[in-house]
N, C-alpha and C positions, 0 to 999 in steps of 0.2 A: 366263481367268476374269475375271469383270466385277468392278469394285469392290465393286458390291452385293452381291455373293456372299461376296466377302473379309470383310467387315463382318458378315455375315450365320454367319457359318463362327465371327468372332472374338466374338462373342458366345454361342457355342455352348456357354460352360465350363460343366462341368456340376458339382454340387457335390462331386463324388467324385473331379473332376481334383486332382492335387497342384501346390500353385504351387514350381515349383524355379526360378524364375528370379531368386530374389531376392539384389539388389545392395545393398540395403540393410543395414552393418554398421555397428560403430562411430558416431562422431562425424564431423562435422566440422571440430572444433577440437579441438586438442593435447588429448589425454585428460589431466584431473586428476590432480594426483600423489595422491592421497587419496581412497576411498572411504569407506562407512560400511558398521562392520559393529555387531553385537550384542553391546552385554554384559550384566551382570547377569540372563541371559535366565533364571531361577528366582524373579526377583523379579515378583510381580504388581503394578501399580498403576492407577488411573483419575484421567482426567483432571489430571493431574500438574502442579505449577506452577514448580517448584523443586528443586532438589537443592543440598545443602552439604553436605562434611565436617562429622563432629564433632570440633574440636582436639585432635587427641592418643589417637585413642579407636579409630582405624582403622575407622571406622563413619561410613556416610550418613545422612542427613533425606532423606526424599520427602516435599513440599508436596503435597498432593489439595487442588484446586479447594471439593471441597465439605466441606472442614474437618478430613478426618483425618489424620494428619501421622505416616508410620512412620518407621523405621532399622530399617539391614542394614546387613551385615559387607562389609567394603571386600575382599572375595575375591571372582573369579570366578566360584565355585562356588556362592554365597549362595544359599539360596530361603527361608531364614525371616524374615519380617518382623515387629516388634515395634511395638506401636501407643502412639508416644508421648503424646498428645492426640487426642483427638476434639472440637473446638470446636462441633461442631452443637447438640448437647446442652444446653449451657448458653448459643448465641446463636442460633436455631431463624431467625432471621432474616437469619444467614449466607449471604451468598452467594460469595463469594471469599474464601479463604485464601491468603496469599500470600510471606510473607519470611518468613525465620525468624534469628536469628542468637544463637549461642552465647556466653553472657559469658567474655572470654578467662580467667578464672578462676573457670569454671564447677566445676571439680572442688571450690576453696576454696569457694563461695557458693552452688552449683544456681542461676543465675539463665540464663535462656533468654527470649527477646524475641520476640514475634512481630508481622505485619502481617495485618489481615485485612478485609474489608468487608463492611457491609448493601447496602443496596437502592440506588437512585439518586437525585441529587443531594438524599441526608441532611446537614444540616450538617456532623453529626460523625459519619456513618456508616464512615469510614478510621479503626482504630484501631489505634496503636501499644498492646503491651500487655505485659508482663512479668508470667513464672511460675516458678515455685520446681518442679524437679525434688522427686520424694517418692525416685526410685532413680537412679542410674549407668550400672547392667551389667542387661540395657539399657537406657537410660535412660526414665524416665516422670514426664509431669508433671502437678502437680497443677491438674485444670482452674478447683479454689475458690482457689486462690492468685493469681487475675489479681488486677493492677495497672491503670490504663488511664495512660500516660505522657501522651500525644501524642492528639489527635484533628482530620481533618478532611475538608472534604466530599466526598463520594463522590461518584462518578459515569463515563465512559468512561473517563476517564485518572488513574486512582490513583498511579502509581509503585508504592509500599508493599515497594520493596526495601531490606537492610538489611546493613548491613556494621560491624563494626567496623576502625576505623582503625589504624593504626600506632602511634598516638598514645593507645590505648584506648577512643576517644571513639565514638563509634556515628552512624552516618552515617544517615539515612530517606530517599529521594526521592519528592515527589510529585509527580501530574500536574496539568493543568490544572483536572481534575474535570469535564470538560463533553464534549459533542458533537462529533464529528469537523469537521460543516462548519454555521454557517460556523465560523470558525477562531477559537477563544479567544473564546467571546462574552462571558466576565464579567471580558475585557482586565484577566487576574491575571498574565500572562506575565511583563511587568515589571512590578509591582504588587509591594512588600516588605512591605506591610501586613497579607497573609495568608500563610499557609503552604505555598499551592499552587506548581503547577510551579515549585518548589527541590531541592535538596540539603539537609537542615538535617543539624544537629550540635550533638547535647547529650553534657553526661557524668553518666552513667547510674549514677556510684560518689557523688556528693555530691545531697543533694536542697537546695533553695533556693528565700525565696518563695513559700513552702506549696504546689512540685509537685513530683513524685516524682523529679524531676531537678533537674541544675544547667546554667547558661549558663555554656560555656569562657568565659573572659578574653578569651581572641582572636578569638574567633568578630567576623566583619568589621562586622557590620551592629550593632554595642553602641550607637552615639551616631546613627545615623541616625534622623533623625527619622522617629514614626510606622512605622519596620520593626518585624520578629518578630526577636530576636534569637536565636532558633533557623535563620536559614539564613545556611547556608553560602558556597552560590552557586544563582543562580536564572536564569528563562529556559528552560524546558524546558517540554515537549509534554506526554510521557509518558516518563519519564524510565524504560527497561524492561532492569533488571538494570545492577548495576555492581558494579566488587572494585576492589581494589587490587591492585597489583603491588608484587614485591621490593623495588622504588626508593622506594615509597609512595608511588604517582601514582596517583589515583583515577581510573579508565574509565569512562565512561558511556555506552551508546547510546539514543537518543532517537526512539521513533517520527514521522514526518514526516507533513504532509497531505497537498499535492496533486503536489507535485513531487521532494523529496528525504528521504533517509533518513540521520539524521548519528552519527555517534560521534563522542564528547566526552573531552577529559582536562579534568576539573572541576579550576577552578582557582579558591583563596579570594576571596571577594569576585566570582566573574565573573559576567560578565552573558553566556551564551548565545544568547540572540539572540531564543529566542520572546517573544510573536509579533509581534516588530517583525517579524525577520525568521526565513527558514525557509531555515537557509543561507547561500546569497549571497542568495537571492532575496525581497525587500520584500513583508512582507507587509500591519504596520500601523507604518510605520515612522514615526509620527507620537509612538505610546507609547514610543519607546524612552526607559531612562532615560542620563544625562550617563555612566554608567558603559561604557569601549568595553564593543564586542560582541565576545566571542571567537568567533571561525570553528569549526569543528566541524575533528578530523583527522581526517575522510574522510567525504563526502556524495555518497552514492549514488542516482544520477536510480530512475523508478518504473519504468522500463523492466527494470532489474534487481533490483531489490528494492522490499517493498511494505510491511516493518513489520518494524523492525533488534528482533534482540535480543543486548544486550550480553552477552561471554565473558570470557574472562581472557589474560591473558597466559604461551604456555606458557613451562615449565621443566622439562619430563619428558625421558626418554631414548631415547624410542621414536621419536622425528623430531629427530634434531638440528641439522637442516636449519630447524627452525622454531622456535629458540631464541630467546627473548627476543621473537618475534611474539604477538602480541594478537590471538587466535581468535575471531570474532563472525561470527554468520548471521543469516538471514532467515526469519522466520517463513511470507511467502507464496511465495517463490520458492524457498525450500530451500538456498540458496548456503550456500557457509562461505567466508569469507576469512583471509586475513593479513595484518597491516598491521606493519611496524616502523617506530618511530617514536626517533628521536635524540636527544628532549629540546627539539630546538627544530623539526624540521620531521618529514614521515612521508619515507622513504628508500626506503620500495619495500611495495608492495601489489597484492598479488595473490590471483585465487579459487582455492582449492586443494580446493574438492570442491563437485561438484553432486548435492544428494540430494532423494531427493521426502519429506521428509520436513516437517511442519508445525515447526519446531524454536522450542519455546518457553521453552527455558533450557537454559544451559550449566550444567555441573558442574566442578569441580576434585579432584581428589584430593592427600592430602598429597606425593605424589610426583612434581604438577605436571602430571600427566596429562589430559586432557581430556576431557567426556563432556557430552554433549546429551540432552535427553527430547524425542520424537515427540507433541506435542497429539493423543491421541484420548483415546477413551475407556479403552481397552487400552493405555497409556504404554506404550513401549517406552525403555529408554536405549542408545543408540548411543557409539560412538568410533571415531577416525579408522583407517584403515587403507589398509597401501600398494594404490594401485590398480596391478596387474596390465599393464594398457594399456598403460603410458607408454614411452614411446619407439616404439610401432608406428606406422607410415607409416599415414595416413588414405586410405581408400578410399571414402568416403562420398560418393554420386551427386549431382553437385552441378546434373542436370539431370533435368529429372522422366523424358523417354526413358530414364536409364540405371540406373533404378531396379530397374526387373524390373516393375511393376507392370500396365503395359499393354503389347498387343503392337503396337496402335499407337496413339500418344500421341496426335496430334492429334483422333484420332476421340473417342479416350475407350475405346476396346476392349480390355476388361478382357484380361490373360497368364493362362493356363489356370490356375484354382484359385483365383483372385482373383475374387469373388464380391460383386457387388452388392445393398445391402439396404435397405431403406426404413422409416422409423420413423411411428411415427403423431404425432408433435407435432414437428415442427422448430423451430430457436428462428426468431427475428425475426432476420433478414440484412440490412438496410437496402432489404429489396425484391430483392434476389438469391436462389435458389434453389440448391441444390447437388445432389451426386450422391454417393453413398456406396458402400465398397468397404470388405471386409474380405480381409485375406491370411494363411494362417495357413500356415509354411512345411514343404514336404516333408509334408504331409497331418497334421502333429501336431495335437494338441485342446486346446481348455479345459477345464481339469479341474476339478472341483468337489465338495467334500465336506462333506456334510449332518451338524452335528451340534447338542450344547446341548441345550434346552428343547424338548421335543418340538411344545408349542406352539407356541412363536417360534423356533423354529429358526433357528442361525449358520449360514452357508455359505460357505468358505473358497475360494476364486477361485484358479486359478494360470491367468497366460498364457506357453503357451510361448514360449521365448527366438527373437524375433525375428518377432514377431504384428506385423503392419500392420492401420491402420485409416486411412482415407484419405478426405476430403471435397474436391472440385471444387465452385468455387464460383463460378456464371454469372450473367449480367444477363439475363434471361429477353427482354425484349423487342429485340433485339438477339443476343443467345444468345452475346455478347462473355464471355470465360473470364478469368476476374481470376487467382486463385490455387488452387494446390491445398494443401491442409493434411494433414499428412502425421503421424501419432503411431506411435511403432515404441517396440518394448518389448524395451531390451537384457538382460533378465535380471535387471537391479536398480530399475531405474526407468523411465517414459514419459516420452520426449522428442518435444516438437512441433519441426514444420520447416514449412515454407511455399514452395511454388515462385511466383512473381512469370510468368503468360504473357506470350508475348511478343504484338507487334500484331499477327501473321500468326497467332496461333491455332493452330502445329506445336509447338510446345515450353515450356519452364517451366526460369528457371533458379531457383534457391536463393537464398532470400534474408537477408543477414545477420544476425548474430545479435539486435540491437536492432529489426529492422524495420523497413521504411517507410513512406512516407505517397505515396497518389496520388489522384486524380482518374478517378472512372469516371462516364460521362454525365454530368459536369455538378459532381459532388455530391462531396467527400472521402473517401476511404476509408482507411483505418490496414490493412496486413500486418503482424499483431502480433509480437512478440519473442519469443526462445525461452521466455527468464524469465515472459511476461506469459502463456503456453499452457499453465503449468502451476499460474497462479492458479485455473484452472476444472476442469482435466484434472488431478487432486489424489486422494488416497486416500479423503478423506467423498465423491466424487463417483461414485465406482469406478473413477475414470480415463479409463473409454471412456465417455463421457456417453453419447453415443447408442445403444451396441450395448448395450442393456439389458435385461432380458424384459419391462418396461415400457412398453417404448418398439418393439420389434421386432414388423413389419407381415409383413417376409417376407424371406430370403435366399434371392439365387440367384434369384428369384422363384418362390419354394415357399415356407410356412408354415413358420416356426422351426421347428415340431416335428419336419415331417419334412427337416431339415436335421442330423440324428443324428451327420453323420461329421464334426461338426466340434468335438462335447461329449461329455466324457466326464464323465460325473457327471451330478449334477440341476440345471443350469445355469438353464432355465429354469421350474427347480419354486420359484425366490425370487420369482417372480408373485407377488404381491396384489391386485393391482387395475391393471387395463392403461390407459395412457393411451387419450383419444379425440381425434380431429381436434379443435382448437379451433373449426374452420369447417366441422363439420359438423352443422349444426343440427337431425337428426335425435335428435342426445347432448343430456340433460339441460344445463341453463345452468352447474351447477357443475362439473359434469365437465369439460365443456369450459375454463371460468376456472380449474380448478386443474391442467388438464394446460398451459393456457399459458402459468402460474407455473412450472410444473417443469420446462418445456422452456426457459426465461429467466431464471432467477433459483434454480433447487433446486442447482444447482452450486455456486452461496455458500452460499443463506440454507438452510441445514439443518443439524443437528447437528453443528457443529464445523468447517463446511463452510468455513469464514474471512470469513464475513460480520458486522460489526462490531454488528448486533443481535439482540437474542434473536429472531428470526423464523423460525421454520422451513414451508417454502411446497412439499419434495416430496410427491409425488402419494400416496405409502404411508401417511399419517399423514391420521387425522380433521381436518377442518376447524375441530374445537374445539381439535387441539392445536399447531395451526402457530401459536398466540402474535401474531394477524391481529387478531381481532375487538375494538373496543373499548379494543383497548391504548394507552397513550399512546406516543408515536413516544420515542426516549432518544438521537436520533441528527438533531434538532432538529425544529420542525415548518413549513419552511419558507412563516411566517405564515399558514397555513391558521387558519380560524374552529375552534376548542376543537377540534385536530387530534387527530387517532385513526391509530393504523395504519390501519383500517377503521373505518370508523365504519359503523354498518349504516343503512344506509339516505341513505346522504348521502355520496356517490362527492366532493361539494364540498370533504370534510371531512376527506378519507380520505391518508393523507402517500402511501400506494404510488401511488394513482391521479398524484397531483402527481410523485411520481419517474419515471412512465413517461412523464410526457405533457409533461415539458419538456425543452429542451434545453439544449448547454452545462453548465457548474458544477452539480451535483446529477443529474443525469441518471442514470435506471438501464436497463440492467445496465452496469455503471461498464465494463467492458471488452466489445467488440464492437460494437452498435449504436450510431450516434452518432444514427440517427435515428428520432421515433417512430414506431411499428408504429399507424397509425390503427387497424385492425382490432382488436388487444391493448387497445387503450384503451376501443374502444365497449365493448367484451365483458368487460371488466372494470367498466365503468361500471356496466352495465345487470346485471349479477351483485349488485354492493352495493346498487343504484339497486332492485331488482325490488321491488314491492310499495309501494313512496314516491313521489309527484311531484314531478319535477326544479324547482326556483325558477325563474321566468321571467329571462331572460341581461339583463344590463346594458351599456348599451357609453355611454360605457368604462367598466371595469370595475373597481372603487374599493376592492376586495381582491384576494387571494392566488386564497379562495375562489369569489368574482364568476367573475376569469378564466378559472376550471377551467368554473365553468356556462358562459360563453359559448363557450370553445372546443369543449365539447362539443354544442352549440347549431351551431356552424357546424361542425363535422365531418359533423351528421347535416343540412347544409345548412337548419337551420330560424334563419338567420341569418347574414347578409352577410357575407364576411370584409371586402371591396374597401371597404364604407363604414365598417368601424371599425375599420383598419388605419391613419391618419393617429392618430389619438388612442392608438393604444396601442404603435406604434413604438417608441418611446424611453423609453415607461413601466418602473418596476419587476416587471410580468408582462409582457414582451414575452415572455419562454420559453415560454410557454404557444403561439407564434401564430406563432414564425417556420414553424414545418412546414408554416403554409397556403401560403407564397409558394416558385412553384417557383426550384429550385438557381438559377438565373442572378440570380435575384431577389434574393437572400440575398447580405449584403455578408459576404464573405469576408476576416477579417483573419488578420494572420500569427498571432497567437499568441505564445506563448514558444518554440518548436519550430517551425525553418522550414528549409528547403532554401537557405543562405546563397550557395552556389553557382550555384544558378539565379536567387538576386534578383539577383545580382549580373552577371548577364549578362542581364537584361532591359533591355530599353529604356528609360530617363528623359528625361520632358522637365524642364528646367530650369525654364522657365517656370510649369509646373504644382507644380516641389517649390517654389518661390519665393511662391506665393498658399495653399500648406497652411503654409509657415514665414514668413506675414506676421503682423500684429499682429489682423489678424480672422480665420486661417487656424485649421484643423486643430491645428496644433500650436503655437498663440499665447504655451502655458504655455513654452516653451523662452526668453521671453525675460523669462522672472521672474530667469533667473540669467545670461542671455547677450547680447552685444550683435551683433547682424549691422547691417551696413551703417551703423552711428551708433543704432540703435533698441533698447532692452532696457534688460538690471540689468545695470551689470560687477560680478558675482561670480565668475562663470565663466569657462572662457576665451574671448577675444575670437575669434569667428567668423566675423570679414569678411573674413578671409583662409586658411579653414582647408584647403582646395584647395590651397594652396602645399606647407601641412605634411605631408599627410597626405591617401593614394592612398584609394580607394574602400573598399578593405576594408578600412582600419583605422577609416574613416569611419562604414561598418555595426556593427564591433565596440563601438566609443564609444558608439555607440547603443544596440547590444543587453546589450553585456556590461562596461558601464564599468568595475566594478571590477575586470578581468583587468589592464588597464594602466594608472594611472594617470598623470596629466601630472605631472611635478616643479612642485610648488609650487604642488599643488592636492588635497596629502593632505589626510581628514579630521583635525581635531585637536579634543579635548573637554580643556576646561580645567573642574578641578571650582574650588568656592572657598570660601574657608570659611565663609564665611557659607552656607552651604548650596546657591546656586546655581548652573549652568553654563552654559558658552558651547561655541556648536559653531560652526567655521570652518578657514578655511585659515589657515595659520602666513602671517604678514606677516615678521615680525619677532622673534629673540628674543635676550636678552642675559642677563649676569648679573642685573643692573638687572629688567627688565618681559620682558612677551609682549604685541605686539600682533598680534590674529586680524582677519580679514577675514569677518564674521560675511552670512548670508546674505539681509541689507537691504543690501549694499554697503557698509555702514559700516567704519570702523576702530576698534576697542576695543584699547584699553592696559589692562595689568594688571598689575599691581607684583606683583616675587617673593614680599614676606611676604601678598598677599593671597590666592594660590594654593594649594589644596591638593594637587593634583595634574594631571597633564599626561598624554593618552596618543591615541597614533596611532589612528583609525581603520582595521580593515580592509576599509574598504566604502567607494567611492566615496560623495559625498552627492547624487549622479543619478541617481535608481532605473531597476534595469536594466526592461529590457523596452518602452520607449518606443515601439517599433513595432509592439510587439501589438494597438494597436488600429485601426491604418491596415493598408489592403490591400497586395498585391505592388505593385502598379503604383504606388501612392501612394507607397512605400517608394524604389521605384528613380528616384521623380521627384524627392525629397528627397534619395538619394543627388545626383544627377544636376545637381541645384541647388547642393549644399554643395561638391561636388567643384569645381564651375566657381567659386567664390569664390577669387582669388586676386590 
């Protein structure tokens, strides 16, 4: 039999075949000791923000988003809910409802505290506020009894969580109050002058001062000039949920921007680090104040978590294996962890459950017990439970051949019952093309039940246990096979996996759980992480983004409909409006621009979807309600002219058009595409643009908005790239214009994230790292604090010999990651003094007598004991890491290659 025929045979499956080949079970890593399962399942709630105990009273608080605030009985069996507060009513302008906390002698006083917010960046739209209970049993408060304590400005990063202390005192966190990127622009991080991203701490039983509170005595910041003496300790992002533990150590976890996620034990007086820094890693480390920066106790990269929310520490008796651990998860990736922590360092940390669940606050009960809410609209609260799995030997296919999926891998020849489908709108691949397969096993269905509002009908989705859905993903012009992406559905949740082809085109092995980065034709490409597949592949998305009725052209190559034997229910009766080819120009101009939002961007930006502003862009929803037209962007407007999400008629103006059509920092859709979709951008262009005349392109181009005309000016070739590519190179819109220069063209630097093992066996010439590390080289600024060869500042250590001390790879680590090792007698030290001001250097010298530092002009400064107020170690190198992010591989291994040979 001729191959042809084989091939011909193995594509034969018909859709009534049943796929029984499936090898796909479990995990590939050790199964989690801890699932989630449901409780309080009689309790209804929406949009949920919060849960607390009431002290003493065997009763919960459930926070609603949009203001209404109940309690239920701390039994399993609960279904009646009591409506403490409704805040809408009396603040119509509510948009967040968010902390609540009970005065520890609420039964004596009825006083109850709440956090809540207006619109964005209102001065005083964050309001702390206190109300007088009118009852007990259940409790209800009076909403004409508010108080306003505290107020301040609202915006992305509120905090507005609320604790009281050990100590009585009432704790508030707030956040920076602004936009995600860039990072801290009204630079309050360290800033003690206003209220923002801090901790504060008032006591809420003495008023003082003519406001309804008093400043503790101790609270740190009393005599600092120019502070708020309401905080406690500051340097924080978004400061989201924190408790105290039995010890009285205050927990905090902090939402991160572009690279980490950190949990905090807030310490009086500490400086946390935002936004000097984010972590270890520098961000405006120019603002820091004289006060050290405490390190976070546990900072998690983006690869596994995307937006921390603080837990507690349990005490309960149902895990006593997790005694005295400090429970916190993640909002986008679903993780729950463990962390113990000794007092002076963490001891052991580990993730002990992965759930698809959006988890936007933990709970506690008086009995120590632990409990989370699910962000939708329908909250659910969950709690931990034993997972089942653990200790079963993994069987999980760790090569695409042994999956069951195809009968033969290299072809792509679907195993009988595994069924190929095509959607009408795929997203933007960086110019790659893919193939699609659904596997549903031993011929079971998707089941589907129509119920609710006859009008808007709910329809409730199950997929049977161990449903494959499967994308190949090729370079068309080539037809070279990068990876294949793999989502299987264990019965509780989708999990993504990814197979990495090999260079011969037979096989796929599995690729780790963080991902990695390679090079296809030319050009970068990211295999994403397990964590990072289920920021898209989430419950507002329906999981299987593409297999949608929206989106489905044909299985099997037959019309969904008559594809019967794979639905049972009305699966595809949740139709409203089907997408259309975005390049089919036969389709209306909207249709098309809003199916190639929904194939790129409805995965986040939609209801609850986890995209960071109000924009909702899928295809089901009128164009007046996606929150697009007109609106002001809340998520910065990356200097565009009087920016608009959309601005109608002015694609110049418009912040989506500028997120799709730049690269690097701001770039959307933030996961997948690194590069712009030219097609995506005309068609969106010319969607906002129809009916208005584009302004004639400038070069160069002396704004934000100029550079969007001109780029789109030479997209549709009505303007040179080649002659206004010298003027706009190194300007502040170069992002607009690297996509015209092809891949080989584009200087390729390492970044923060590089393959340390392959720089380090690249080739260096000496010669070449010797003219990047001269005094008119590349990296001139290294000898502000270092001396090579006789030339520089001695601040630093001398590195005309550093070859002798120190082999290649610690040479690259100095580089990249100064603060993992430092040199002896080259730690940070911050001397504060009483006179108010400080010095930052290396310890020279200290005695009972004086400290003299070695300040960062070279100099030696002496300081006498009675002038000092206090003395403390840095834990961060003062060599900001990342030095070689902005020079290439080869430039890197030429610089290694040059310093090594100094000896």
């Amino acid at each position: 039999m001729t191959r042809v025929l084989l091939l011909c045979l193995a594509f034969s499956t018909t859709i009534s075949a049943q796929w029984t080949t499936s090898r796909i079970q479990g995990s590939p890593e050790a199964a989690k000791p801890c699932i989630p399962e449901q409780a309080f399942a009689g309790i209804s709630l929406q949009d949920a923000l919060e849960m607390v105990p009431v002290p003493g009273a065997q009763r919960f608080i459930a926070v609603e988003k949009g203001g209404k605030i109940w309690s239920f009985k701390d039994t399993p069996e609960a279904k009646q809910q009591d409506l403490l507060i409704d805040l809408k009513p009396e603040h119509p302008q509510l948009q967040y409802a968010y902390g609540i906390a009970f005065h520890p002698k609420w039964k004596e006083n009825g006083l109850v505290f709440l956090c809540y917010a207006y619109g964005d960046k209102v001065p005083d739209g964050t309001k702390l506020s206190r109300f007088k209970l009118t009852q007990q049993e259940p409790p209800v408060l009076d909403p004409k009894s508010e108080t306003v304590l505290l107020t301040w400005r609202s915006g992305g990063h509120n905090g507005a969580s609320l604790q009281f202390g050990p100590d009585g005192m009432l704790y508030i966190s707030t956040g920076d109050s602004e936009v995600p990127s860039p990072p801290d622009p009204l630079n309050t991080g360290q800033d003690l002058s206003d209220l923002l991203s801090s901790i504060l701490r008032i006591d809420v039983d003495h008023e003082k001062s003519g406001k309804a509170y008093a400043i503790p005595p101790d609270n740190p910041f009393l005599k600092t000039p120019n502070a708020m003496p309401e905080i406690w300790a500051f340097g924080f992002r978004n400061p989201w949920k924190m408790s105290f533990d039995d010890q009285g150590r205050l927990w905090c976890g902090d939402v991160g921007w572009e690279l980490w996620e950190m949990i905090h034990l807030v310490q009086r007086g500490g400086n946390h680090g935002w936004s000097a820094y984010e972590a270890s890693q520098p961000i405006k480390p120019e603002t820091a104040r004289p006060e050290p920066i405490i390190p976070p106790v546990a900072a998690h990269p983006h690869t596994e978590a995307a937006s921390i929310t603080g837990g507690y520490v349990y005490h309960g008796r149902r895990f006593p294996e997790l005694k005295d651990a400090y429970i916190y998860g993640d909002y986008e990736t679903g993780k729950i962890w463990a962390l113990w922590h000794d007092g002076k360092q963490v001891t052991r940390r580990e993730e002990i459950a992965d759930t698809p669940h959006k988890i936007v606050s933990f709970g506690q009960g008086p009995d120590g017990e632990i409990y989370w809410m699910n962000w939708e609209k329908d909250t659910h609260i969950y709690r931990l439970a034993r997972n089942p799995a653990v200790g079963r030997p993994s069987q999980f296919p760790h090569k695409l051949s042994e999956t069951g999926l195809f009968k033969y891998t290299a072809e792509q020849a679907p195993a009988a019952g595994v069924l190929p489908f095509e959607i009408a709108e795929p997203m933007w691949q960086d110019g790659a093309s893919a193939s699609r397969f659904i596997a549903l096993p031993e011929g079971r269905r998707i089941k589907t039940k129509k119920g609710g509002n006859p009008a808007k009908p709910d329809f409730k989705i199950e997929w049977p246990v161990g449903a494959v859905l499967a994308r190949t993903i090729t370079w068309p012009a080539t037809q070279q096979r990068i990876e294949t992406q793999i989502l299987h559905y264990d019965g509780d949740s989708w999990n993504g996996y990814s197979y990495r082809w090999n260079e011969k085109g037979t096989d796929a092995e599995l690729v780790a759980a963080d991902g990695t980065e390679l090079t296809v034709q030319k050009q970068p490409w990211r295999i994403h992480g397990r964590a990072e597949c289920a920021r898209c592949h989430n419950n507002w998305s329906g999981f299987a983004v593409g297999f949608q009725p929206d989106q489905l052209v044909s299985i099997g190559g037959k019309k969904p409909a008559e594809a019967a034997e794979l639905f049972d229910g009305p699966y595809l009766e949740r139709l409203e409006q089907h997408l259309v080819s975005s390049h089919d120009e036969k389709s209306d101009l909207e249709s098309r621009a809003r199916s190639w939002l929904h194939a790129n961007c409805a995965h986040c930006h939609r209801r609850h979807g986890g995209g960071s502003v109000p924009l909702m862009v899928n295809f089901d929803l009128l164009t007046a309600e996606t929150m697009m037209w007109n609106e002001k962007p809340v998520r910065g407007d990356l200097a565009l002219t009087d920016a608009r999400v959309i601005s109608p008629g002015k694609p110049e103006q418009s912040v989506l058009v500028a997120r799709i059509s730049r690269s690097g920092s701001g770039h959307m859709p933030m996961i997948g595409a690194r590069e712009v979709d030219p097609h995506g951008f005309r068609l969106l262009w010319d969607w906002i643009a129809q009916g208005t005349k584009t302004p004639k392109p400038k070069a160069p181009p002396s704004s934000a908005s100029e550079a969007l005309i001109l780029a789109s000016a030479i997209s549709r070739k009505e303007a040179d790239f080649d002659a206004n590519l010298a003027q706009i190179a190194n300007s502040d819109v170069s992002c607009y214009f690297e996509r015209f220069l092809p891949p080989e063209q584009r200087v390729k630097t390492l970044g923060m994230h590089f393959d340390a093992k392959k720089l380090l066996s690249a080739p260096g010439y000496a010669k070449r790292g010797g003219e990047l590390l001269s005094m008119t080289g590349k990296l001139a600024a290294c000898f502000a604090c270092h001396i090579i060869n006789g030339s520089g500042l001695d601040f630093g250590p001398n590195l005309s010999k550093v070859g002798a001390r120190m082999n290649r790879e610690k040479i690259l680590e100095s580089l990249h990651q100064p603060s993992k090792v430092i040199a002896k007698g080259y730690e940070t030290w911050i001397i504060t003094l009483k006179d108010g001001s400080a010095q930052t250097g290396f310890m020279l010298k200290a005695s009972d007598g004086e400290i003299t530092l070695k300040l960062p002009t070279g100099q030696a400064m002496t300081m006498t004991r009675d002038q000092i107020k206090s003395q403390q170690p840095q834990p961060v190198s003062l060599m900001p890491e990342g030095l070689l992010q902005s020079v290439t591989e080869q430039e890197a291994a030429d610089v290694l290659a040059y310093l090594a040979g100094l000896k």
